[in-house]
N, C-alpha and C positions, 0 to 999 in steps of 0.2 A: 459368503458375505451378502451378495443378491438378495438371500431370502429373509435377513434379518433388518436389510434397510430398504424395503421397494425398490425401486429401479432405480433409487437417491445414486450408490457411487457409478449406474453408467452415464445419467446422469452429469456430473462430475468429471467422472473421464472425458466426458465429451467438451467439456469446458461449457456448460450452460449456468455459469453460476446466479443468474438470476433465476431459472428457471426453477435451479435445484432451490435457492433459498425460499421462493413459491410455494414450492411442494413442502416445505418444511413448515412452510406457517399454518398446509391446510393441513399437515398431519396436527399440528397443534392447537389447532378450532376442531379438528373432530375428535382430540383425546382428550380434551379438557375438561374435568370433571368437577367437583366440589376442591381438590386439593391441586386442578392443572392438569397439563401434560404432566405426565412420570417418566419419562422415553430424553434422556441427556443429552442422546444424541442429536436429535430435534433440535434441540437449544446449538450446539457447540457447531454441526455442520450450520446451522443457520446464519449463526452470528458470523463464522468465517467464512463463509459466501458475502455476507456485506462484505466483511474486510476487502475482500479480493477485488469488488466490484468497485470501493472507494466510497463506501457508504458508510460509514464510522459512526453517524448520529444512530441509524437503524439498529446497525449493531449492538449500541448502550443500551437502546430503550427494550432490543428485545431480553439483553441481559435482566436488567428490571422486571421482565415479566418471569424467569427462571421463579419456580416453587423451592422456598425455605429448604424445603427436603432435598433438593437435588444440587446446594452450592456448595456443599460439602465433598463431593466428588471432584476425585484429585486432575481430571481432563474438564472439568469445566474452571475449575480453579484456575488450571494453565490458561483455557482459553481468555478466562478474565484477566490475566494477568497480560497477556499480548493486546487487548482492547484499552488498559490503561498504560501501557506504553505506547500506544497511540496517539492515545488520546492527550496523553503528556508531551507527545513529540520527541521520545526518550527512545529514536530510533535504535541507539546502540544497546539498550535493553531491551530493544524488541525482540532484534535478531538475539540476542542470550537466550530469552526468553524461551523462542521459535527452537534453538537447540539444543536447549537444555532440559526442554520436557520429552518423554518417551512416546510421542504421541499413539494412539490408537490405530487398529484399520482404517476405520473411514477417514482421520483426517492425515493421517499420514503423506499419502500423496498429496495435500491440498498445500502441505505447511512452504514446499518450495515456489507452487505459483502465488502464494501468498506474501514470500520473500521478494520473487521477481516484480511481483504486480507492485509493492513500497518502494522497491529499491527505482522503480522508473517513478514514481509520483515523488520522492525527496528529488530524484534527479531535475525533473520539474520545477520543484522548490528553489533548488542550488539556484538553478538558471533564475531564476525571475527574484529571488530575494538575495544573493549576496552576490558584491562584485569582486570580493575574495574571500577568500578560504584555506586555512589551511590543508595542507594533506593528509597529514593524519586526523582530524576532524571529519574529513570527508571517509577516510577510510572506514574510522566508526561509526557515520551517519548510515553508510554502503555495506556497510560489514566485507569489503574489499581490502585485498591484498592491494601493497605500496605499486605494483606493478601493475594492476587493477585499475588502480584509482589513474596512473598517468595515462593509461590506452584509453580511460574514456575521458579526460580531460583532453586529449590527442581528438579525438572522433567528434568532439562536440566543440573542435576549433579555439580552445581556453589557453591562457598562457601561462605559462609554467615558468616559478620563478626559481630557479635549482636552488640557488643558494638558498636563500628564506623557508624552501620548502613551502610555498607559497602557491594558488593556484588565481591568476584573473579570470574571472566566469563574464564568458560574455553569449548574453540571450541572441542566440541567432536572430529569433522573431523580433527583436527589439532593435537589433540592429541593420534588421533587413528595411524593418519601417523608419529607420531614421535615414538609411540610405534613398528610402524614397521619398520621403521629405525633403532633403538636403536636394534629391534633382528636378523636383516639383519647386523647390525655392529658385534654384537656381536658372528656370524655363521663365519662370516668373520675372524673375531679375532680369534676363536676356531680352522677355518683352517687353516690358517697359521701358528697356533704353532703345529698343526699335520705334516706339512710338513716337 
């Protein structure tokens, strides 16, 4: 595999996904010819290096530059098909997506830290945009088992409403900064009636 992709999947292995998506863009300023790069894999590891890294705009646009002739191939199809579940916020058709296609050598090992790297940026989401949530919403968002879903609602301090099946999300950071507000007010309030 080495000899057909540069040193792209050590690379990869190594976790440098910027790196690698770098090397993808200069493989594709030096084969780009009258009709573009012709080389898909350029395109597909490229695009899913943004994904991984959190870069979702880069990823569209470099989509956009894929040549007519190579969007027809059924691994880049896949791969466009996970950037517009993205890009929709259709995390539960991401993960289908991610495992429902057979992916290739090179991005095969990529498609799980690609799962893990979404699944902590929704988790991000959770925290800072809802202050509940259902469990099974969250499962699908997470592509998590019911069992799943409560060890990290447990790990991330949230409260769990058994009956409702019900999850209260509470932002650690938002609630750390209102606890220091609240003893900043309250130091405040102390000196003023000293004075």
């Amino acid at each position: 595999m080495e000899g057909d992709y540069g040193g792209l999947p050590r690379t990869l292995a190594e976790g440098k996904f910027t790196e690698a998506a770098k090397a993808c863009e200069q493989m594709e300023l030096e084969t780009d010819g009258e009709e573009g790069c012709q080389l898909v894999w350029v395109y597909t590891a490229q695009i899913v290096c943004y994904l991984i890294t959190g870069r979702l705009n880069e990823a569209r646009f470099c989509w956009k530059r894929v040549p007519q002739s190579l969007l027809g191939d059924t691994e880049m199809q896949a791969v466009q098909k996970v950037v517009q579940t993205l890009w929709e916020k259709d995390y539960a058709g991401f993960h289908k997506s991610i495992a429902d296609h057979p992916w290739g050598e090179l991005l095969l090992p990529l498609m799980p830290t690609l799962a893990d790297e979404t699944r902590s940026r929704v988790q991000k989401i959770v925290s800072k945009a809802y202050t509940t949530i259902s469990v099974e919403t969250l499962m699908s968002m997470l592509a998590y088992s019911h069992e799943k879903v409560l060890q990290l609602a447990s790990e991330n301090a949230w409260e769990l409403d058994t009956d409702k099946q019900m999850i209260r999300v509470v932002d650690a950071a938002a609630s750390s900064d209102s606890s220091t507000r609240r003893r900043g007010l309250e130091q405040l309030f102390r000196y003023s009636q000293s004075v």
